[in-house]
Every structure is written in C-alpha cells, then in structure tokens.
Backbone as XML, in Angstrom:
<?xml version="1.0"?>
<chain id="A" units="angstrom">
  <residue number="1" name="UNK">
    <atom name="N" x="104.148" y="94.793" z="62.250"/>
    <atom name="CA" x="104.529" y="93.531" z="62.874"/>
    <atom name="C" x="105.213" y="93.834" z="64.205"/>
  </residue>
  <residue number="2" name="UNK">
    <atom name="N" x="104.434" y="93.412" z="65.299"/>
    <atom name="CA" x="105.481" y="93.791" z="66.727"/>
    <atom name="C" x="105.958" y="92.473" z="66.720"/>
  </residue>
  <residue number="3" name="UNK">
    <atom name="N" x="107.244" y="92.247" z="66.885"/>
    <atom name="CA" x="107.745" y="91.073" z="66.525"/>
    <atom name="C" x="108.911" y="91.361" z="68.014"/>
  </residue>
  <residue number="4" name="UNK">
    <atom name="N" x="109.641" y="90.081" z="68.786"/>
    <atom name="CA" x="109.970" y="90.838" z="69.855"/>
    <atom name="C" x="111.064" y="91.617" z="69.569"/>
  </residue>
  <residue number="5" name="UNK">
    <atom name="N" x="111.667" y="91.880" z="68.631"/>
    <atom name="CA" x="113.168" y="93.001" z="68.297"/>
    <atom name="C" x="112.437" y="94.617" z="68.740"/>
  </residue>
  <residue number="6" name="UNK">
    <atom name="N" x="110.833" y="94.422" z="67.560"/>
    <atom name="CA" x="109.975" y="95.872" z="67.972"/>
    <atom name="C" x="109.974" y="96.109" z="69.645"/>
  </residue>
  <residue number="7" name="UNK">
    <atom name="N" x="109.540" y="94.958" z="70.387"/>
    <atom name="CA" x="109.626" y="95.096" z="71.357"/>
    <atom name="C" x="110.592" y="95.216" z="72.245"/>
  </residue>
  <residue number="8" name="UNK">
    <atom name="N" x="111.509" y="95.042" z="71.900"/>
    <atom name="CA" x="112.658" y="95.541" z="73.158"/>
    <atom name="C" x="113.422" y="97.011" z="72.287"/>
  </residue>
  <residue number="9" name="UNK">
    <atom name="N" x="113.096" y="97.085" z="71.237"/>
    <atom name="CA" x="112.760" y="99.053" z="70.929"/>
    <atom name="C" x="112.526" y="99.636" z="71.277"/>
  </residue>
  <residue number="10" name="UNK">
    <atom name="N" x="110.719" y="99.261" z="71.169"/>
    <atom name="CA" x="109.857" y="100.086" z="71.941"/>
    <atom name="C" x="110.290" y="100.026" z="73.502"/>
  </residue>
  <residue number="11" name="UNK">
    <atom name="N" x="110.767" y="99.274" z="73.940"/>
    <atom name="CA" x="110.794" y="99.122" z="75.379"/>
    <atom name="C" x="112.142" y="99.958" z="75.669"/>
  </residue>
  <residue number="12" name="UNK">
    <atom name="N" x="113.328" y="100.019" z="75.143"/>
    <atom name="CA" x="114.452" y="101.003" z="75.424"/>
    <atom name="C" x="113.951" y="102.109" z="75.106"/>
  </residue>
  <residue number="13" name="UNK">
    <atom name="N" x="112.922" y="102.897" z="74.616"/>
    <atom name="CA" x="112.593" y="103.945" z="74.300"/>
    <atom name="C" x="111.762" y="104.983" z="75.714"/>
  </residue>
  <residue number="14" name="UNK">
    <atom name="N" x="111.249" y="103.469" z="76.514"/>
    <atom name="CA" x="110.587" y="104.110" z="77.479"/>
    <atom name="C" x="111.393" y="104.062" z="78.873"/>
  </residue>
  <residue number="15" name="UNK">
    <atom name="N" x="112.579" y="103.404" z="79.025"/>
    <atom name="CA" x="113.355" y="103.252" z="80.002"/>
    <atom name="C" x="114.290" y="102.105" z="80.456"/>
  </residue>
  <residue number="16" name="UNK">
    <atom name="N" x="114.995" y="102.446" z="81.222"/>
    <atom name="CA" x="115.800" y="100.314" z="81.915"/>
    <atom name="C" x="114.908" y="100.045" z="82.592"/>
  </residue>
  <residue number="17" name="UNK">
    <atom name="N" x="113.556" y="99.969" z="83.305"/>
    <atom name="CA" x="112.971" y="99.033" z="83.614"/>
    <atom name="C" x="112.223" y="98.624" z="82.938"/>
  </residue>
  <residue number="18" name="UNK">
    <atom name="N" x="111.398" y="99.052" z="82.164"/>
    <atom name="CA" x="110.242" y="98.818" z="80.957"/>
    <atom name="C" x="111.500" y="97.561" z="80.159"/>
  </residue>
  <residue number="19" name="UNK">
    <atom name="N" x="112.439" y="97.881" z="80.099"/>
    <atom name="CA" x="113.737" y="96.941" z="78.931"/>
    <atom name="C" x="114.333" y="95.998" z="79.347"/>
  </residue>
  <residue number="20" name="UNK">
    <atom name="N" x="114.365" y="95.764" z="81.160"/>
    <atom name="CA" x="114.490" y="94.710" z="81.672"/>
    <atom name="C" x="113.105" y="93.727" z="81.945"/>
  </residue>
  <residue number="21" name="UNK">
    <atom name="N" x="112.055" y="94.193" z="82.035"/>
    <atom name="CA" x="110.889" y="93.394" z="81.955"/>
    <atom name="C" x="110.848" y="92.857" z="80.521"/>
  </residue>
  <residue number="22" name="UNK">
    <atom name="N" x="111.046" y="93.578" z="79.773"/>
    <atom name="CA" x="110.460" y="92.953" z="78.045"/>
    <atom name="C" x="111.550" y="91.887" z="77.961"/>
  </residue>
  <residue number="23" name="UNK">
    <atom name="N" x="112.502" y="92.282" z="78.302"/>
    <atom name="CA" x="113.450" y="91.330" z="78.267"/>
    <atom name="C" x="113.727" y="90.038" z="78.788"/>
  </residue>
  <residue number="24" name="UNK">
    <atom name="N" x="112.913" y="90.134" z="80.217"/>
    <atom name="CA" x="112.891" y="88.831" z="80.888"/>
    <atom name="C" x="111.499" y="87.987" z="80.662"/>
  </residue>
  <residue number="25" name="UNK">
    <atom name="N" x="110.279" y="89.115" z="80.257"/>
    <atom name="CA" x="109.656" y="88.033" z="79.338"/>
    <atom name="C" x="109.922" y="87.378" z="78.146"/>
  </residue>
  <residue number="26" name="UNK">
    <atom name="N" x="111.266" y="88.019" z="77.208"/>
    <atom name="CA" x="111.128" y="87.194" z="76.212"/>
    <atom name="C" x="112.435" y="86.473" z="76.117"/>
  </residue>
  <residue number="27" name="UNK">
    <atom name="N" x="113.009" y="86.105" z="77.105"/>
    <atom name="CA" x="113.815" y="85.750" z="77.697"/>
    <atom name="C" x="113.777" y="84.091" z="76.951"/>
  </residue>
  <residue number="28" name="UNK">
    <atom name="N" x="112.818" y="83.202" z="77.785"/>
    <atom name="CA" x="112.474" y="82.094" z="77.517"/>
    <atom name="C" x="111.223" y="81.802" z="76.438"/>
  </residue>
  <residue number="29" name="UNK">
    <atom name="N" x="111.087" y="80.778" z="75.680"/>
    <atom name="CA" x="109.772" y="81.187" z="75.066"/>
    <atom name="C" x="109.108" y="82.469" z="74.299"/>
  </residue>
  <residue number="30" name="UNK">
    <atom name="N" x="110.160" y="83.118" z="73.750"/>
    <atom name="CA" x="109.869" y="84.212" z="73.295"/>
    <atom name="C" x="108.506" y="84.391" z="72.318"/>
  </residue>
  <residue number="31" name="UNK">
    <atom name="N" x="108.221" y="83.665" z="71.499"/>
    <atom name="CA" x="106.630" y="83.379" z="71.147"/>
    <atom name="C" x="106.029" y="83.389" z="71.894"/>
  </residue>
  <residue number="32" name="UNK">
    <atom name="N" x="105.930" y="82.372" z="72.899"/>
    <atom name="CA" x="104.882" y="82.241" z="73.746"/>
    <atom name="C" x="104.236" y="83.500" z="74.520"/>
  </residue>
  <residue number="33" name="UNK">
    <atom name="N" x="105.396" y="84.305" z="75.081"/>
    <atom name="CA" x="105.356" y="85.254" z="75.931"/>
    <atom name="C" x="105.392" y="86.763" z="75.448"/>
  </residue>
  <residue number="34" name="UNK">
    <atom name="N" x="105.283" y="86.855" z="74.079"/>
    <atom name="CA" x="105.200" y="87.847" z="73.237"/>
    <atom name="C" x="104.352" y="88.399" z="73.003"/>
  </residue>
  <residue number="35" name="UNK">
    <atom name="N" x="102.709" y="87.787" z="73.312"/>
    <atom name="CA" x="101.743" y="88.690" z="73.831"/>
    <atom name="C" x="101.884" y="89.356" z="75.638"/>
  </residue>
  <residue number="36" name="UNK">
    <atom name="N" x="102.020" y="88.932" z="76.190"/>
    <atom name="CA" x="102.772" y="89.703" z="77.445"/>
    <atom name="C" x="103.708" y="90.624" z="77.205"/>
  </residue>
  <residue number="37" name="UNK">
    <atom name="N" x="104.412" y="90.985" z="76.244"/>
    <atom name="CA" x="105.279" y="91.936" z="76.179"/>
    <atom name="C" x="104.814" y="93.083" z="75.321"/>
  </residue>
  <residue number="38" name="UNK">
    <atom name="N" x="104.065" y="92.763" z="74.476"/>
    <atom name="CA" x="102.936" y="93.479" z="73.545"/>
    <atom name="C" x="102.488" y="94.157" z="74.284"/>
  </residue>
  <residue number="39" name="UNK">
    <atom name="N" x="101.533" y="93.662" z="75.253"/>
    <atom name="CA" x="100.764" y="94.238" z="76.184"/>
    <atom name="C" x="100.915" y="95.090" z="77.169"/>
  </residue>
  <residue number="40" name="UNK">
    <atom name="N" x="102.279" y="94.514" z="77.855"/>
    <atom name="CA" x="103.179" y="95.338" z="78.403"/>
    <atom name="C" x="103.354" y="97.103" z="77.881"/>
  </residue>
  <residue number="41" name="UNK">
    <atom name="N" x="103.652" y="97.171" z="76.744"/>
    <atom name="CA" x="104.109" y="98.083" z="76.038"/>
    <atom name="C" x="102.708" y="99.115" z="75.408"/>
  </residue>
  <residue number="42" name="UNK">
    <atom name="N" x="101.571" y="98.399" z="75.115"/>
    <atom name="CA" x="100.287" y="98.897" z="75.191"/>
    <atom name="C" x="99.814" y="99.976" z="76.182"/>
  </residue>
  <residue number="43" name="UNK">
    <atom name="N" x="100.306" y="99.528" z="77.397"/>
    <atom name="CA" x="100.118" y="100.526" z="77.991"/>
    <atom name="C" x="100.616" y="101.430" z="78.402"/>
  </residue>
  <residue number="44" name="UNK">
    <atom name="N" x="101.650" y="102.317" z="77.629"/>
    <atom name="CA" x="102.204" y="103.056" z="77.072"/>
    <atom name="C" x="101.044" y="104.239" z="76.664"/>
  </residue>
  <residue number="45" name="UNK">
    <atom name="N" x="100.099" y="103.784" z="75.049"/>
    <atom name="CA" x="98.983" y="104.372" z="74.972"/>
    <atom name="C" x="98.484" y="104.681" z="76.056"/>
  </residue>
  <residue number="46" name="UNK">
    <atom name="N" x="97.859" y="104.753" z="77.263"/>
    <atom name="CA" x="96.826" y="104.906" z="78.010"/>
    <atom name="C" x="97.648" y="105.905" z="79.390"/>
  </residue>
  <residue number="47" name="UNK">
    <atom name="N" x="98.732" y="105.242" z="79.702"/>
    <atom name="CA" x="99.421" y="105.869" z="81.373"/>
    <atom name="C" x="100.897" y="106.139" z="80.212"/>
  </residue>
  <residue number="48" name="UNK">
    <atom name="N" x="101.421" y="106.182" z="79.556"/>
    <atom name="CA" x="102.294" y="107.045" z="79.403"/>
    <atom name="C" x="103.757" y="106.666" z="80.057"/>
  </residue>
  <residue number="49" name="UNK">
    <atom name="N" x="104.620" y="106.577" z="79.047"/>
    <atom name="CA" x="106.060" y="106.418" z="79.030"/>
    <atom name="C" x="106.673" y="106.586" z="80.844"/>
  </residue>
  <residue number="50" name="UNK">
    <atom name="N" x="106.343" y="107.806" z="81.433"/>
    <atom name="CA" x="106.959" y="107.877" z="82.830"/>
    <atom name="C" x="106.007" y="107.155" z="83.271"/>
  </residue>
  <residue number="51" name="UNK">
    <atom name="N" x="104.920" y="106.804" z="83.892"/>
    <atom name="CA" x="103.912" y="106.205" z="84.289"/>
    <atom name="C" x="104.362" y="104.342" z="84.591"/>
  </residue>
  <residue number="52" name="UNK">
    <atom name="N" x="104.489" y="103.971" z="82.961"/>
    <atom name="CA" x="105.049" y="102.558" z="82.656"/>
    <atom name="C" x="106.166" y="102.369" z="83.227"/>
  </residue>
  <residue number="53" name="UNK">
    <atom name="N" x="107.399" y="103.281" z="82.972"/>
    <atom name="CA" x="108.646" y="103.083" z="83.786"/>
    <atom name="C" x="108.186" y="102.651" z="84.919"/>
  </residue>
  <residue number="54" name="UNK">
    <atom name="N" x="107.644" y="103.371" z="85.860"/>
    <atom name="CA" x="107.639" y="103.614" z="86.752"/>
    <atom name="C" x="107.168" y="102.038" z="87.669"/>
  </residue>
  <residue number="55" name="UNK">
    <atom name="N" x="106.030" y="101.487" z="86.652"/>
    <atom name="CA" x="105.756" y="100.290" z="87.470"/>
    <atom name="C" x="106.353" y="99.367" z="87.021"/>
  </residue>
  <residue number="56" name="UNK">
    <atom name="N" x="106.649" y="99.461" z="86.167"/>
    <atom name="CA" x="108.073" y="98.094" z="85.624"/>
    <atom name="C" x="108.997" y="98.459" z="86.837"/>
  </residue>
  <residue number="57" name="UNK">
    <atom name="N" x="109.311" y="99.312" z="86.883"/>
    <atom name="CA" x="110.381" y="99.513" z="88.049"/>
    <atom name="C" x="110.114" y="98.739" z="89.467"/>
  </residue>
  <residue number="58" name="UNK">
    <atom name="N" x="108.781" y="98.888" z="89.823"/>
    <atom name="CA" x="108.029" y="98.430" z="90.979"/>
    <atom name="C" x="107.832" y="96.878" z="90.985"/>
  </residue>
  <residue number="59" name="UNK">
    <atom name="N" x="107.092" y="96.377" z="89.805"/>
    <atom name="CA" x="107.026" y="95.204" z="89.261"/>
    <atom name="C" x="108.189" y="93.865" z="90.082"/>
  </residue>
  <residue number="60" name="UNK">
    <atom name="N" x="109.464" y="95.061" z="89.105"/>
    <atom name="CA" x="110.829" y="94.064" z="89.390"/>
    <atom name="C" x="111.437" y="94.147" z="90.751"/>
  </residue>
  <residue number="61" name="UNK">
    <atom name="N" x="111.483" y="95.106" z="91.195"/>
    <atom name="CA" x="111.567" y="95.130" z="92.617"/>
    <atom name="C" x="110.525" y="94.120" z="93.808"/>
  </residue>
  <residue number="62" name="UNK">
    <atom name="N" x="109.112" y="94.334" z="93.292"/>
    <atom name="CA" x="108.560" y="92.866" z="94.302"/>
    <atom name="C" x="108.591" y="92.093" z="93.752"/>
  </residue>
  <residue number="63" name="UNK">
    <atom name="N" x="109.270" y="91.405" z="92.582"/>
    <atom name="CA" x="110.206" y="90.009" z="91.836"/>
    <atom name="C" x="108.878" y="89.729" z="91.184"/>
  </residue>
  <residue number="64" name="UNK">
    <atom name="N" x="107.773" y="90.338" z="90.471"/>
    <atom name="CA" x="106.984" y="89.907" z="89.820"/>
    <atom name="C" x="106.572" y="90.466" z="88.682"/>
  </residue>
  <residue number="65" name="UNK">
    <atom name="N" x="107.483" y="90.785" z="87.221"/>
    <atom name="CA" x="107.529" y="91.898" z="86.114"/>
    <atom name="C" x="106.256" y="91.035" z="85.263"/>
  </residue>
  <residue number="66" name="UNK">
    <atom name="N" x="105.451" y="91.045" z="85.854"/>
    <atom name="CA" x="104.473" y="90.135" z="84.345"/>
    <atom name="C" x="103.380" y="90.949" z="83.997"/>
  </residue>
  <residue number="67" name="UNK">
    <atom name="N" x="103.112" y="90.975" z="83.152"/>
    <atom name="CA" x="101.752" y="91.950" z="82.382"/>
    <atom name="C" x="100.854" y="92.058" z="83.565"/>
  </residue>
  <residue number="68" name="UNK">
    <atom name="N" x="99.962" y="91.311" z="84.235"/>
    <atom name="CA" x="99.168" y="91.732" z="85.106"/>
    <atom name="C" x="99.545" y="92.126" z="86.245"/>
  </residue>
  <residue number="69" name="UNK">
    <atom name="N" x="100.685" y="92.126" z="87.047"/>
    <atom name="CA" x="101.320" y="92.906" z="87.780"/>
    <atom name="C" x="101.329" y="94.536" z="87.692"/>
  </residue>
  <residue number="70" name="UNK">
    <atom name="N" x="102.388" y="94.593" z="86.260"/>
    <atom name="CA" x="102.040" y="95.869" z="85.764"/>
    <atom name="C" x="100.992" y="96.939" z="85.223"/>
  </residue>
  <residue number="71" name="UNK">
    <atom name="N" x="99.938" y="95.586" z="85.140"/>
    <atom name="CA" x="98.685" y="96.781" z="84.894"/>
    <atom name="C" x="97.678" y="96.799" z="86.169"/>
  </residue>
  <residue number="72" name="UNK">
    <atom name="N" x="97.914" y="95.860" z="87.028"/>
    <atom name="CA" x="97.539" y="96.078" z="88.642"/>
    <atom name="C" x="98.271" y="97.260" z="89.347"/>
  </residue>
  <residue number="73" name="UNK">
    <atom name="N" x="99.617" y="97.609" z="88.755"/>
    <atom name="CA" x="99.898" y="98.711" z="89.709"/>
    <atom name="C" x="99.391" y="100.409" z="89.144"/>
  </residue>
  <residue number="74" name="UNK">
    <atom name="N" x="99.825" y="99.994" z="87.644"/>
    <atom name="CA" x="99.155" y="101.371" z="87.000"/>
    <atom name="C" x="97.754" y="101.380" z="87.372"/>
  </residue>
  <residue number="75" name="UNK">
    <atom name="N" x="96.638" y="100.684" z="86.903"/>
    <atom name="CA" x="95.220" y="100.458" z="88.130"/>
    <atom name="C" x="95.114" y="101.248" z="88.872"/>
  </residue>
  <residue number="76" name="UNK">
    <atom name="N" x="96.686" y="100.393" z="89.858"/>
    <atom name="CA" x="95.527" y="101.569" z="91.314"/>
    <atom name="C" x="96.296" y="102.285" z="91.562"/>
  </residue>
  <residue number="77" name="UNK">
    <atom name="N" x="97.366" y="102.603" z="90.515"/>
    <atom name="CA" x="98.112" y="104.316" z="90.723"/>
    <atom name="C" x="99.087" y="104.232" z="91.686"/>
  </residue>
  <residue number="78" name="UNK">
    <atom name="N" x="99.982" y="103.141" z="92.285"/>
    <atom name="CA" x="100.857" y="102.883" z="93.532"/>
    <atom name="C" x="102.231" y="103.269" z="93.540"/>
  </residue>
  <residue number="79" name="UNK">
    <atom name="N" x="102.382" y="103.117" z="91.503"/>
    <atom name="CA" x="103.824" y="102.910" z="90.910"/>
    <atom name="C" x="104.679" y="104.056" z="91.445"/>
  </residue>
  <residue number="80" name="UNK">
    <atom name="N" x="103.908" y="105.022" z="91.993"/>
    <atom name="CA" x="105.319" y="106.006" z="93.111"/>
    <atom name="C" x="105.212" y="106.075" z="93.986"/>
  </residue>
  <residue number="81" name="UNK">
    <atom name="N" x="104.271" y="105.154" z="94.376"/>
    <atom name="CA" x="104.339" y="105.246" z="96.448"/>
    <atom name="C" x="105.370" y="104.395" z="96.791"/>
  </residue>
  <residue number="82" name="UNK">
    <atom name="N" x="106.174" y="104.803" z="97.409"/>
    <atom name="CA" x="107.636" y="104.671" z="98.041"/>
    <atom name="C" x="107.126" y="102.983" z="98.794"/>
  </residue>
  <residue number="83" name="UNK">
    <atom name="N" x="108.224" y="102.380" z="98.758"/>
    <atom name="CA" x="108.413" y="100.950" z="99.139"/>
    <atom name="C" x="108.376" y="101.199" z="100.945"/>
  </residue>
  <residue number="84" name="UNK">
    <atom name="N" x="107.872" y="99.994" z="101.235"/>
    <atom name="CA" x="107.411" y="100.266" z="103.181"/>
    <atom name="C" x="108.922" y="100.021" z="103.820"/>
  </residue>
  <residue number="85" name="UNK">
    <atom name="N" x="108.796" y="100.494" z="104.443"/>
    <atom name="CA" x="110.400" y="100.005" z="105.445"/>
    <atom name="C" x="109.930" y="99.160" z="106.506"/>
  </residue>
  <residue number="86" name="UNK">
    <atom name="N" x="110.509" y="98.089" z="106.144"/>
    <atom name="CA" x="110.532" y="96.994" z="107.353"/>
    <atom name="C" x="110.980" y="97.097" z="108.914"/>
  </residue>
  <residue number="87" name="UNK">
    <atom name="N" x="112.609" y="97.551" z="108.307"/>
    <atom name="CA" x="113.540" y="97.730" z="109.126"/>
    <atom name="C" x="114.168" y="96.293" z="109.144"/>
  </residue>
  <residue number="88" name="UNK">
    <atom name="N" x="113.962" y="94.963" z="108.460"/>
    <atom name="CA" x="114.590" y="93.888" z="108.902"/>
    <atom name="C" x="114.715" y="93.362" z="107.723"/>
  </residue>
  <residue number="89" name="UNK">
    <atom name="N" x="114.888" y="94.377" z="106.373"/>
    <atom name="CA" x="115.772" y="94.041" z="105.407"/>
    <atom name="C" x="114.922" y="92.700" z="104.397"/>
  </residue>
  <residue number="90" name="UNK">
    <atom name="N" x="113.064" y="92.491" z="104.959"/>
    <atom name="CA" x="112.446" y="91.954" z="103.950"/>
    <atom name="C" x="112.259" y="90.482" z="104.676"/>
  </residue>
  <residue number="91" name="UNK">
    <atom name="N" x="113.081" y="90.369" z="105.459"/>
    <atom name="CA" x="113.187" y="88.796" z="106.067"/>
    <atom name="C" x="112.133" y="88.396" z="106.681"/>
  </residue>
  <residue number="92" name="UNK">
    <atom name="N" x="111.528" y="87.086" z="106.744"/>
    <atom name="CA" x="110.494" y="86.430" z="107.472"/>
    <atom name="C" x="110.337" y="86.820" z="109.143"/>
  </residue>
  <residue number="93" name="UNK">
    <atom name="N" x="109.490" y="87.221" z="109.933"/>
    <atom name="CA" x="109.874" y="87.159" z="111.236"/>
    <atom name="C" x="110.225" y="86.206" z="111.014"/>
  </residue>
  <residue number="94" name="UNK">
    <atom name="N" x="109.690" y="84.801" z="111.140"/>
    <atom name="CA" x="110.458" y="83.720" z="111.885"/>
    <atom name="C" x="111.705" y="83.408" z="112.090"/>
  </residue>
  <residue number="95" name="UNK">
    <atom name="N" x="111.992" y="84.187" z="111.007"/>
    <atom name="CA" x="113.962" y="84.217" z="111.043"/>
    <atom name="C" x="114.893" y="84.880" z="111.715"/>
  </residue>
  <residue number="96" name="UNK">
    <atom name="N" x="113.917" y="85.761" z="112.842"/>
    <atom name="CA" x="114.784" y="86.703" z="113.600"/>
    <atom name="C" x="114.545" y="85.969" z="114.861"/>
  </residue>
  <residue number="97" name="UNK">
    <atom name="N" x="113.504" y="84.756" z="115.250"/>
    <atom name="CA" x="113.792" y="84.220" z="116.628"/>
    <atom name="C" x="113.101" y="84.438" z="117.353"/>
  </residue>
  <residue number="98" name="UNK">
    <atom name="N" x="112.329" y="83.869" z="118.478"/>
    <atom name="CA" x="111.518" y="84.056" z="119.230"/>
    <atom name="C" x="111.552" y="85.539" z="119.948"/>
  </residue>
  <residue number="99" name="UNK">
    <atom name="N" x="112.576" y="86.047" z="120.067"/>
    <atom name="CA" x="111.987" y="87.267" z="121.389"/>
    <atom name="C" x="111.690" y="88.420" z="119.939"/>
  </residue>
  <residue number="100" name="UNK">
    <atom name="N" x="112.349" y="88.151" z="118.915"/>
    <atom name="CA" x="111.883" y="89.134" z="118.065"/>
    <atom name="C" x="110.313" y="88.932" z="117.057"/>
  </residue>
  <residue number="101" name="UNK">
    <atom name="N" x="109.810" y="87.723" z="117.592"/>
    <atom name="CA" x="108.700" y="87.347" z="116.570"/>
    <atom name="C" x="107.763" y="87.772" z="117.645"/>
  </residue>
  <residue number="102" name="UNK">
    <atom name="N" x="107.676" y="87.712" z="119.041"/>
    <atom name="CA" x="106.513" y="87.103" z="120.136"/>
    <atom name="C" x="107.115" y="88.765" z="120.464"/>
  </residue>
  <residue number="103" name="UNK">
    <atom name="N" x="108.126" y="89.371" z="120.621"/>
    <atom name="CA" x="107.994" y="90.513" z="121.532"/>
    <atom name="C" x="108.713" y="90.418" z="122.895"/>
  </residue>
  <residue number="104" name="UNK">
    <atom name="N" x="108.876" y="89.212" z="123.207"/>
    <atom name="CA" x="109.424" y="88.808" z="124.742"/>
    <atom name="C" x="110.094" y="87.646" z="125.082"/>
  </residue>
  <residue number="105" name="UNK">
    <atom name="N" x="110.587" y="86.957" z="126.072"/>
    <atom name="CA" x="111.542" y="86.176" z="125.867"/>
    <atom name="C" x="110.732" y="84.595" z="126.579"/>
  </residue>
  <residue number="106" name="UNK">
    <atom name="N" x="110.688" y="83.642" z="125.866"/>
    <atom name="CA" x="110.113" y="82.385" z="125.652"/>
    <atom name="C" x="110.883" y="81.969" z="126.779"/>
  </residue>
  <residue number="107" name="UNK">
    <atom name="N" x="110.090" y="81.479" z="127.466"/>
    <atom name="CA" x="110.840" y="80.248" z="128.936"/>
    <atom name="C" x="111.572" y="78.528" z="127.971"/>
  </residue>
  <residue number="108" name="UNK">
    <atom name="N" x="112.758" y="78.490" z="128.501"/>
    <atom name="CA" x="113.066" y="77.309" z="127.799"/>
    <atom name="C" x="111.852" y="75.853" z="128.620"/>
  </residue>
  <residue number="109" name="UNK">
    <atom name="N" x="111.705" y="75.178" z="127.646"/>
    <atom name="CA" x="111.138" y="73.848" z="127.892"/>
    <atom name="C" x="112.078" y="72.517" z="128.182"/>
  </residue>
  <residue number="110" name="UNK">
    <atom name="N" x="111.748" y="72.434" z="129.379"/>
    <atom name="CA" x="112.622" y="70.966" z="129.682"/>
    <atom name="C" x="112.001" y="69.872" z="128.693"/>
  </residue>
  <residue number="111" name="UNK">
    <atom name="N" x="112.964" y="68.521" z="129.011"/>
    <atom name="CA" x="112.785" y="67.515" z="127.808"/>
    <atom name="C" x="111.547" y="66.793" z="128.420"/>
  </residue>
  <residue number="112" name="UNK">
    <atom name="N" x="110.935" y="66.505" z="129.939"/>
    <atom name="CA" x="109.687" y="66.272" z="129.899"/>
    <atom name="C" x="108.544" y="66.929" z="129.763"/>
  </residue>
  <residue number="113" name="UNK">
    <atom name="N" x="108.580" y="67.914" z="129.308"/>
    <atom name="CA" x="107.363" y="69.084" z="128.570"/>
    <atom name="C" x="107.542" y="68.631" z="127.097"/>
  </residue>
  <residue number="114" name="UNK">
    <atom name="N" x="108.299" y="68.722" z="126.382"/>
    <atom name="CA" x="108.715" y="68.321" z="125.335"/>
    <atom name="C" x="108.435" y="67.315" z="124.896"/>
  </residue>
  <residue number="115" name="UNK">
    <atom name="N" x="108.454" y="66.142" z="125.239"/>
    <atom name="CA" x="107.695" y="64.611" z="125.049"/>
    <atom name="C" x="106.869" y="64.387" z="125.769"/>
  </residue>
  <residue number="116" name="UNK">
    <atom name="N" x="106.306" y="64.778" z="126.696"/>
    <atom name="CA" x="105.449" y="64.742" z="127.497"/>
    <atom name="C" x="105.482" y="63.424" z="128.261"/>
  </residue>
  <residue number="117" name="UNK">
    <atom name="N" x="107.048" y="62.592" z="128.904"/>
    <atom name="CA" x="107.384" y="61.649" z="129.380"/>
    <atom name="C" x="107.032" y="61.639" z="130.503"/>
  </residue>
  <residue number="118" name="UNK">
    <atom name="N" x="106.270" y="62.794" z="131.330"/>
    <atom name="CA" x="106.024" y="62.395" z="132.575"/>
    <atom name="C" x="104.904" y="61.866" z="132.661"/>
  </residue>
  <residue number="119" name="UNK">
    <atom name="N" x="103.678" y="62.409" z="131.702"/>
    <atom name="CA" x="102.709" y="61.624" z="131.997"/>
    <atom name="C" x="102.633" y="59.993" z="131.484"/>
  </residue>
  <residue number="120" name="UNK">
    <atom name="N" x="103.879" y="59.636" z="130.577"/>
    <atom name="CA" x="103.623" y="58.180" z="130.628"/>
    <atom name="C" x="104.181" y="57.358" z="131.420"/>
  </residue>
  <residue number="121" name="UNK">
    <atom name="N" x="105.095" y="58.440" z="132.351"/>
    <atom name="CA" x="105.801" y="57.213" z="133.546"/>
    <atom name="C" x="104.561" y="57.257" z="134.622"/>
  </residue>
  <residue number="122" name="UNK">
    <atom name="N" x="103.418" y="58.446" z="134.833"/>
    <atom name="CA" x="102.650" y="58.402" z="135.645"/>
    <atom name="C" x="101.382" y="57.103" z="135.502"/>
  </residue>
  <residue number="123" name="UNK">
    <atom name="N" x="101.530" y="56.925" z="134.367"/>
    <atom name="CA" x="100.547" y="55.767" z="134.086"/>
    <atom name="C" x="101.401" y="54.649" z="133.693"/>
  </residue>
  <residue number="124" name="UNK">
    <atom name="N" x="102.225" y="54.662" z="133.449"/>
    <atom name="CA" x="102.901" y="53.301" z="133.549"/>
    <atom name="C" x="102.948" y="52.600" z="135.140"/>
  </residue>
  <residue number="125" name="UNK">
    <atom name="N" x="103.180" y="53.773" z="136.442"/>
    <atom name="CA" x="103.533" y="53.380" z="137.877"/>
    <atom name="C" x="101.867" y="52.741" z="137.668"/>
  </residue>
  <residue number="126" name="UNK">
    <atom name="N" x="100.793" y="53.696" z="137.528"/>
    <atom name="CA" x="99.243" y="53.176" z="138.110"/>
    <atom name="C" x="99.155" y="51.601" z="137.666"/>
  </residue>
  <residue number="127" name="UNK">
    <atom name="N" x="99.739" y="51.406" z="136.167"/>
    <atom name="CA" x="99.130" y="50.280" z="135.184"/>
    <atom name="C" x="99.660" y="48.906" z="136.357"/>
  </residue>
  <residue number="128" name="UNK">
    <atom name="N" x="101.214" y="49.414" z="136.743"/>
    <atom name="CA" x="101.831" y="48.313" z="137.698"/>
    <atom name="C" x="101.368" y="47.921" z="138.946"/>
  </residue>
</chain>
C-alpha cells in the first residue's frame, strides 16, 4: 500500500528536496495528488536516488515541483546543469526601465506627442 505516510518515507530516504516536493504535493488534497507523488518516487527505479534529488531540487527552485516537471528534467538530463546567471536577480526587464530594457536613453515626449493635440487644433483652425 503506498499510502502518502509510505510516501514521505520513501521520499526522506532519497533527500530534502525529493521530501519537500512529496510534501507540497500532498500538502492539499492528499488523495487526489497521491498519484503524483507515487510517481514522483517511481522514478527512483529508473534515474536513481542522486539523480531524483537532484531534479526535485531544480523543480523547486523554477517554482514548479510537479511530476511532469520532474520527469521533463530527468528526460533531458539538465538536473545538474548549473542555473543561468542573469545578473538582475530573475526580474522582468521591464522593471529595470527604459535605458536598461532598449540599451539607450529614450528622448522624453512632450504632452502634444502624447495626445496627439496638435493635430486636432490643426484641424479644428481648417474646420473654422
């Protein structure tokens, strides 16, 4: 019977990340999500105790510990290629601001570029 107690066993047996994933699947809904944690742990058989750590580890780090995550990274073998360096700490460009998104520094826009009020005073003078 893997019942989830087996499973967060089996899962401290293979490491703290393998034990924080089992854990946050059976977190909520523990039935429900108890074939995901099964499965999880399945592949154990096939890639092996360091292997599994390894992408549970990865998993939770890009905030996505769910069964097909983890068997997408064992897949294509990634679970120790070192995380990319940004240098800007993960953040959106858009959040660092024009000269850091574009490369160079944006001319400010006056308020008739902006509404484009000149061309309706230009056709308002013709209409009169």
């Amino acid at each position: 019977m893997k019942t989830p107690i087996w499973c967060r066993t089996q899962a401290s047996e293979v490491g703290d990340g393998c034990q924080e994933v089992i854990n946050q699947l059976l977190e909520v809904n523990a039935l429900y999500r108890l074939r995901a944690a099964q499965g999880v742990l399945g592949l154990r058989k096939k890639y092996g105790d360091q292997r599994l750590e390894a992408a549970c580890g990865k998993a939770i780090t890009v905030g996505e510990p769910s069964y097909r995550t983890i068997k997408g990274i064992l897949i294509a073998g990634t679970e120790t290629d070192p995380e990319p360096e940004t240098g800007d700490a993960g953040a959106a460009a858009f959040l660092h601001g024009p000269q850091d998104l574009f490369g160079a520094t944006i001319p400010p826009q006056t308020t008739n570029e902006l509404h484009g009020d000149q061309g309706c005073d230009d056709a308002e003078e013709a209409a009169r």
